[in-house]
One Martini backbone bead per residue (centre of mass of N, CA, C, O) as a GRO file, in nm:
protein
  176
    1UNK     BB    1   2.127   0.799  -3.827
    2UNK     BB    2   2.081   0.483  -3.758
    3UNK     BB    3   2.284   0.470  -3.515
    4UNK     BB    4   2.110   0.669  -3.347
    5UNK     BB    5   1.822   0.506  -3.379
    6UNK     BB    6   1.971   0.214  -3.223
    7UNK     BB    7   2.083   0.369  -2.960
    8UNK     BB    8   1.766   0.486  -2.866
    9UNK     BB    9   1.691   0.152  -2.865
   10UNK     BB   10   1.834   0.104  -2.659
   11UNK     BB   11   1.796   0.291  -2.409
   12UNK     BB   12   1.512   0.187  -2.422
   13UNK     BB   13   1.568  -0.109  -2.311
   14UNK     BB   14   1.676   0.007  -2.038
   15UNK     BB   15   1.435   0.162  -1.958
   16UNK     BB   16   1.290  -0.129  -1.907
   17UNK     BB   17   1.431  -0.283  -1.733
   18UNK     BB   18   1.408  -0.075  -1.514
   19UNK     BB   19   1.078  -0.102  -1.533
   20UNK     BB   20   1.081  -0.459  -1.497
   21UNK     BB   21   1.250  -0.544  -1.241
   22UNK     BB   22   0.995  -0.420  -1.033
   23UNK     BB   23   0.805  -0.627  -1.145
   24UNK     BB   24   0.942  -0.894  -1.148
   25UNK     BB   25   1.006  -0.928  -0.858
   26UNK     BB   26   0.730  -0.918  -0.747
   27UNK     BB   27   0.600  -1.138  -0.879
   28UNK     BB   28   0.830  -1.350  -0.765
   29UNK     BB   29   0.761  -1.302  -0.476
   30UNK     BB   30   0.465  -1.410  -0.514
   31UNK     BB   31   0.513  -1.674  -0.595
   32UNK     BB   32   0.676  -1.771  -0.368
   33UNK     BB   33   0.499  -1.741  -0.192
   34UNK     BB   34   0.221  -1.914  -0.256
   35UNK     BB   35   0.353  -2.148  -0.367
   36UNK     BB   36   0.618  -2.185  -0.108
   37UNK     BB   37   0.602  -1.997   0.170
   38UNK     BB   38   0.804  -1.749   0.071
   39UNK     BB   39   0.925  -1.504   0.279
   40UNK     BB   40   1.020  -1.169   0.219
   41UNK     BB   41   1.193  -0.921   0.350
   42UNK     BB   42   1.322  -0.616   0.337
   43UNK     BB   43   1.618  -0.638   0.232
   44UNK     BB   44   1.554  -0.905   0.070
   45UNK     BB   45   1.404  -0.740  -0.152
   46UNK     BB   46   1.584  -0.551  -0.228
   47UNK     BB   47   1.814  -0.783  -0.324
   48UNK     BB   48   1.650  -0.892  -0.550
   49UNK     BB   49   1.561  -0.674  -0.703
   50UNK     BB   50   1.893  -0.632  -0.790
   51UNK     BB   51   1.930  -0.914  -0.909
   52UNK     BB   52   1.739  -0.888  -1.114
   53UNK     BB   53   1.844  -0.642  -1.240
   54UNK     BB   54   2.128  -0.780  -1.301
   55UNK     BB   55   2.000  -0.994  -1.532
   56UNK     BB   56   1.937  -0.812  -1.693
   57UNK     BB   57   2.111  -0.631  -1.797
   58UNK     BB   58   2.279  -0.842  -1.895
   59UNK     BB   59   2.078  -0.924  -2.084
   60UNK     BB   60   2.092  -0.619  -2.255
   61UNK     BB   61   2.367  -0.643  -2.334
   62UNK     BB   62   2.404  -0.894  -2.500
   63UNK     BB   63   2.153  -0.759  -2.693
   64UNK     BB   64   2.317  -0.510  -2.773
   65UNK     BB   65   2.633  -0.544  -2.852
   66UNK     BB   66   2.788  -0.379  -2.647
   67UNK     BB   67   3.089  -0.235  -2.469
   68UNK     BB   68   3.116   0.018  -2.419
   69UNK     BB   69   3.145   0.210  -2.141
   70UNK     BB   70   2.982   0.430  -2.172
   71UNK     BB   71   2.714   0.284  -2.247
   72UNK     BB   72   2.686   0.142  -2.020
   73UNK     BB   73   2.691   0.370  -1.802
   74UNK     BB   74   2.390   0.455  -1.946
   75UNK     BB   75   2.238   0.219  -1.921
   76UNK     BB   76   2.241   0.186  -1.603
   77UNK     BB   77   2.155   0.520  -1.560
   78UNK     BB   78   1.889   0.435  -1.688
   79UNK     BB   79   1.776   0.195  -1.540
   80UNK     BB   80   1.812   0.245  -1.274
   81UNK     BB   81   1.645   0.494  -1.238
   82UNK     BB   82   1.395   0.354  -1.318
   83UNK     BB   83   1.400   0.176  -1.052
   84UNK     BB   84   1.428   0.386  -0.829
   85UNK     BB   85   1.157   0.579  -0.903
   86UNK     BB   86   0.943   0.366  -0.840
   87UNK     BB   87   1.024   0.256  -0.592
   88UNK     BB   88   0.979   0.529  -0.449
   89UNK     BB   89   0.681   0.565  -0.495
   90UNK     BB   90   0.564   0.295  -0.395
   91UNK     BB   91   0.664   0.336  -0.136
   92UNK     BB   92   0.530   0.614  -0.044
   93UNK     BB   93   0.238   0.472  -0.121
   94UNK     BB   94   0.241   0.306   0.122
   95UNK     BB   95   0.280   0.494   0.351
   96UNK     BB   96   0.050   0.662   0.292
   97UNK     BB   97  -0.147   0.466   0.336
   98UNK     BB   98  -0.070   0.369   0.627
   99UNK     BB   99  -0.114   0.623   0.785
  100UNK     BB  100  -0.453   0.672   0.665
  101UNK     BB  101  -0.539   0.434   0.816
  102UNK     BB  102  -0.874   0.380   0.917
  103UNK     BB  103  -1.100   0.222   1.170
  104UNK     BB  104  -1.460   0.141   1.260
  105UNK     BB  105  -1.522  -0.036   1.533
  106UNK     BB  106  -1.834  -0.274   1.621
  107UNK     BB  107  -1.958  -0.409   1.912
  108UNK     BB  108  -2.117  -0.640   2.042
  109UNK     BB  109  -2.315  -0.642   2.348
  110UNK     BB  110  -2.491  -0.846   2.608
  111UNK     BB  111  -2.482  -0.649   2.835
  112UNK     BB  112  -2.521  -0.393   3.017
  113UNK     BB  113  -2.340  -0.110   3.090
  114UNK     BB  114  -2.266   0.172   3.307
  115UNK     BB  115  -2.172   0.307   3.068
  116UNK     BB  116  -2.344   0.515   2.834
  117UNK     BB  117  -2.459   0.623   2.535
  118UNK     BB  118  -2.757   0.795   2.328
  119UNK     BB  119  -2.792   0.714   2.010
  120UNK     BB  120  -2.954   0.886   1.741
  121UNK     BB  121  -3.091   0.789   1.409
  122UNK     BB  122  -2.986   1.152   1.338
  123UNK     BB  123  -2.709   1.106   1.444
  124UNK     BB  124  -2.600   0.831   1.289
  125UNK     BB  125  -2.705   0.981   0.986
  126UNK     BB  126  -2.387   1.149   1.052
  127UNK     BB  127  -2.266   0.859   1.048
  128UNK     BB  128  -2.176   0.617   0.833
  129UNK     BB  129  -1.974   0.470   0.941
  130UNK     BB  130  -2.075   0.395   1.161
  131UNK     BB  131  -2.329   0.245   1.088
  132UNK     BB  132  -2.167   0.037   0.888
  133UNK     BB  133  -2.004  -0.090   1.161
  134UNK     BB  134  -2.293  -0.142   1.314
  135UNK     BB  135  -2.429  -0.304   1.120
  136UNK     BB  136  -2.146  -0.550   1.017
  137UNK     BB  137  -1.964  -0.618   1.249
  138UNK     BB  138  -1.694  -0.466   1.172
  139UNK     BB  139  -1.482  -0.349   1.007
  140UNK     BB  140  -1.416   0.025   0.898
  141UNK     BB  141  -1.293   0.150   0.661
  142UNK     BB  142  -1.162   0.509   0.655
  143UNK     BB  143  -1.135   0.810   0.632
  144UNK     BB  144  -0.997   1.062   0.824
  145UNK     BB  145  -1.219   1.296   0.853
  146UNK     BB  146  -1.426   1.074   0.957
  147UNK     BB  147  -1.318   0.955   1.180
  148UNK     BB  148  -1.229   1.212   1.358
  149UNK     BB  149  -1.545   1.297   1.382
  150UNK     BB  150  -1.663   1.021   1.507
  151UNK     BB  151  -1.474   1.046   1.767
  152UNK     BB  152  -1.520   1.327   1.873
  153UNK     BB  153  -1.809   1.284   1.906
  154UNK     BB  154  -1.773   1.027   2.141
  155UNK     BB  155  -1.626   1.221   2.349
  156UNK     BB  156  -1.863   1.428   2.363
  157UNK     BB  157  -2.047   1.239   2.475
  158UNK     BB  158  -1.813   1.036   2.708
  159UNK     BB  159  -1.861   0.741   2.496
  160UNK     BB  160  -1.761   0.411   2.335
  161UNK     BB  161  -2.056   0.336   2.441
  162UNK     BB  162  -2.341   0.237   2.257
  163UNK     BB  163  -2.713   0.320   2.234
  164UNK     BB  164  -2.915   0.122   2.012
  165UNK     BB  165  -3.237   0.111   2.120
  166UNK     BB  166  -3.151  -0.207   2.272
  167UNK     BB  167  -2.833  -0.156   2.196
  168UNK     BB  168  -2.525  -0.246   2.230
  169UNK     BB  169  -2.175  -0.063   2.167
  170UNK     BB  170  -1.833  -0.107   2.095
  171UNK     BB  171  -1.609   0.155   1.996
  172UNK     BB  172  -1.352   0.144   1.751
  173UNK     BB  173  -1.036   0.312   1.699
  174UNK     BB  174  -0.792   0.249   1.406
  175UNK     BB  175  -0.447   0.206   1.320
  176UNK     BB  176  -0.183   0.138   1.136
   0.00000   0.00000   0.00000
């Protein structure tokens, strides 16, 4: 009973490292990065995080002093899994963030254009993005949603240089 549940904490050991490496190496990539000014980038990501990931295993087994063969390759199947199911959640959370970005930039005019649509303060107040946009005269990230109607809409009026009061103003809508 007691070597059973020795087994367990060793093999909790290893599915700790397998989700420990893959935060050990972005942390140690951050640090290289900001400290020293090395960027690493794709594969070699990758690589890193695998080195790192060796280092600790090998470390693992030390500390458990297992040697038979099953153990190891059980210990190996536990722990690259668990770095490998978050390595592919953070990577497709990231894809997927980067899909659905979207900013809603505006930009003031000096003099006024030959062609522009006269926006009104209660078609404005339907469009928070756009307002936001042209409030801080800066890129506003935006959801999927209002991006499209707000595009939409100046489609709609016929032009993304749109007049509110005396002010011009050239809107972009940007994709990551």
């Amino acid at each position: 009973m007691n070597n059973s549940i020795n087994k367990r904490r060793k093999y909790l050991l290893f599915l700790s490292i397998g989700i420990l490496s893959f935060y050990i190496s972005g942390f140690l990539l951050g640090i290289l990065s900001e400290t020293y000014g090395i960027g690493i980038h794709g594969l070699e990501t990758v690589s890193f995080m695998l080195f790192t990931y060796v280092i600790l295993l090998g470390a693992g087994l030390i500390v458990s002093r297992e040697r038979s063969f099953g153990f190891i390759l059980k210990a190996f199947a536990i722990s690259f899994a668990a770095m490998f199911l978050i390595s592919v959640a953070f990577f497709a959370w990231g894809a997927y963030e980067h899909a659905n970005a979207k900013w809603i930039d505006a930009h003031i005019l000096q003099t006024a254009p030959d062609k522009f649509v006269i926006i009104t303060e209660e078609e404005l107040n339907q469009y928070p993005a756009l307002k936001e946009a042209i409030r801080s005269q800066n890129g506003e990230k935006v959801n999927v949603d209002e991006w499209e109607r707000t595009r939409d809409f100046l489609n709609q009026k016929g032009s993304r240089i749109i007049k509110i009061d005396d002010m011009y103003y050239e809107i972009g809508f940007a994709t990551a």
